[in-house]
C-alpha positions as CSV (number, residue, x, y, z in Angstrom):
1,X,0.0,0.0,0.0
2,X,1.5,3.2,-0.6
3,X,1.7,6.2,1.1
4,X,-0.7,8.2,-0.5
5,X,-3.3,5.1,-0.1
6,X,-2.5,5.5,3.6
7,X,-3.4,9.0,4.3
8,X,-6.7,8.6,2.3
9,X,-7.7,5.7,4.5
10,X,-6.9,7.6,7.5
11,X,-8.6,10.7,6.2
12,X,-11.6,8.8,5.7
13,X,-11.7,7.4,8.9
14,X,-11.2,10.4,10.6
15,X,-14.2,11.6,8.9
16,X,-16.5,8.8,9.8
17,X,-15.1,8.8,13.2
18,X,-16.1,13.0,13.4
19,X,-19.1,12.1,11.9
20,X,-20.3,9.2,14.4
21,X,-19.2,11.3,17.2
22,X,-21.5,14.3,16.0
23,X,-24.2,12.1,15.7
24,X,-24.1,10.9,19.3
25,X,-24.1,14.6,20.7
26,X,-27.0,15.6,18.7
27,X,-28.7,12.2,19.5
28,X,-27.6,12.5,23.4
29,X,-28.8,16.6,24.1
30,X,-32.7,16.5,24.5
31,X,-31.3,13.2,27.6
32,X,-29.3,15.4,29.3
33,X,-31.7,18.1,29.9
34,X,-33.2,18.6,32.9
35,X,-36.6,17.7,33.6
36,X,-37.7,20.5,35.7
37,X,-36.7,22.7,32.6
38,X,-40.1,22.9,30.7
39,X,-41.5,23.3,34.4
40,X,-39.3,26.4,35.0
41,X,-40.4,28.3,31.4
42,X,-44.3,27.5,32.3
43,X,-43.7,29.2,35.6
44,X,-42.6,32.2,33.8
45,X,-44.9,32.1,31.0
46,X,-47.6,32.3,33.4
47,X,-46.7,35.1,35.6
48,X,-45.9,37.7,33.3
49,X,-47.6,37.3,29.1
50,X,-44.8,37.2,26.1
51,X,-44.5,40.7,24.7
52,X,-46.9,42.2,27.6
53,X,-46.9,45.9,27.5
54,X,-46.3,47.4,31.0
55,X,-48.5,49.6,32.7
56,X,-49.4,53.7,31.9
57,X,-48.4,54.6,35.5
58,X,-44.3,54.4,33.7
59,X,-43.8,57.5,31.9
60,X,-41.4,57.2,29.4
61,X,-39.0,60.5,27.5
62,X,-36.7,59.9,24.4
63,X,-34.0,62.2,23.7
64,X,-31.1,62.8,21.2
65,X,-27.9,64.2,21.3
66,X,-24.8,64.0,19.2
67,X,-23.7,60.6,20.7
68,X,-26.8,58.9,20.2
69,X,-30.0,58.2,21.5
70,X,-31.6,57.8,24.6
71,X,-34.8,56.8,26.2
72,X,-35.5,57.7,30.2
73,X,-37.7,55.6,32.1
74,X,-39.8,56.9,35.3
75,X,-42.0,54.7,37.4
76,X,-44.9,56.6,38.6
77,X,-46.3,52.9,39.9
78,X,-47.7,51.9,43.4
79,X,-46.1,48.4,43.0
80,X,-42.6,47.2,41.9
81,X,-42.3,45.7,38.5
82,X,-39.3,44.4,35.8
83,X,-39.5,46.3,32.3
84,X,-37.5,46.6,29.5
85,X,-36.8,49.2,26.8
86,X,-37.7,47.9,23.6
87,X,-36.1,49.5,20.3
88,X,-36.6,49.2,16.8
89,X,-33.4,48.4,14.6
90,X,-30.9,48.7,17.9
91,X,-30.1,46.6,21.0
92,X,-32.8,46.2,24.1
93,X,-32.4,47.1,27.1
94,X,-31.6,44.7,30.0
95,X,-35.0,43.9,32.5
96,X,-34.6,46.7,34.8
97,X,-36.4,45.7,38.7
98,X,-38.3,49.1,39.5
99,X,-39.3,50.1,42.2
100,X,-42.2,53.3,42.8
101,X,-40.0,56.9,41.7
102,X,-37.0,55.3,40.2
103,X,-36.1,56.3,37.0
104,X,-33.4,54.5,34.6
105,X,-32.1,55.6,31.2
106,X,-31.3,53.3,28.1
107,X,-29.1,54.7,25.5
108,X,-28.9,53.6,22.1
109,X,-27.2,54.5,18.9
110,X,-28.7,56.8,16.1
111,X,-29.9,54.3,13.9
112,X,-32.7,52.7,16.9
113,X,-36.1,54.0,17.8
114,X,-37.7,53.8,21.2
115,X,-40.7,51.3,19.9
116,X,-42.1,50.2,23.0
117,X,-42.0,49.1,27.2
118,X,-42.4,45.5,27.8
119,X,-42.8,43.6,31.2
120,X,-40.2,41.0,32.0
C-alpha cells in the first residue's frame, strides 16, 4: 500500500469517526436536559404574558444628542415591577427591577427607535 493510499484511508476514517461522534451529541442533548426545565419556562410564561406591554403609570422620555440616543424611564407605579426598553433596529435594554420613583435611562445608537415598554 502506498503512502498516498495510507493518508486517504486515514482521512476517511477520521471523517466517519467525526461524523459518528456528532451524531451521538445531537442524538444524546434532549437526555441530558433537565426535567424541571419545561417546568421552569411554564412558571414564567404564566406570571408575566410574552411581549406584555407594561402599565401607563411608567412614563417614558426619548431624547437625542450628538452621541446617540436615549430613552428615560420613570416609574410613577404603586407596586414594583421588571420592564425593558424595547427599540426598533438597535439593541434592548436589560429587564430593569423598579421600584415606585425610580427612574433608569437606556441609550442607544442613532440608527434605533424607542418602539415600546415590555414587562419581564
Amino acid at each position: 500500500m502506498s503512502m498516498l493510499q495510507s493518508f486517504r484511508r486515514v482521512g476517511r476514517l477520521a471523517a466517519a469517526v467525526a461524523l459518528a461522534a456528532g451524531a451521538l451529541v445531537t442524538l444524546a442533548m434532549p437526555a441530558s436536559a433537565s426535567p424541571d426545565a419545561g417546568k421552569a419556562v411554564e412558571r414564567v410564561e404564566a406570571d408575566v404574558e410574552p411581549f406584555a406591554l407594561a402599565p401607563p403609570c411608567f412614563h417614558t422620555n426619548e431624547r437625542s444628542d450628538f452621541w446617540g440616543r436615549y430613552t428615560d424611564v420613570q416609574s410613577h407605579c404603586s407596586g414594583t415591577y421588571r420592564v425593558k426598553v424595547i427599540i426598533a433596529f438597535g439593541f434592548d435594554s436589560a429587564c430593569q427591577y423598579m421600584v415606585p420613583g425610580e427612574r433608569f435611562t437606556h441609550s442607544y445608537g442613532h440608527a434605533g427607535r424607542f418602539d415600546r415598554l415590555d414587562l419581564c
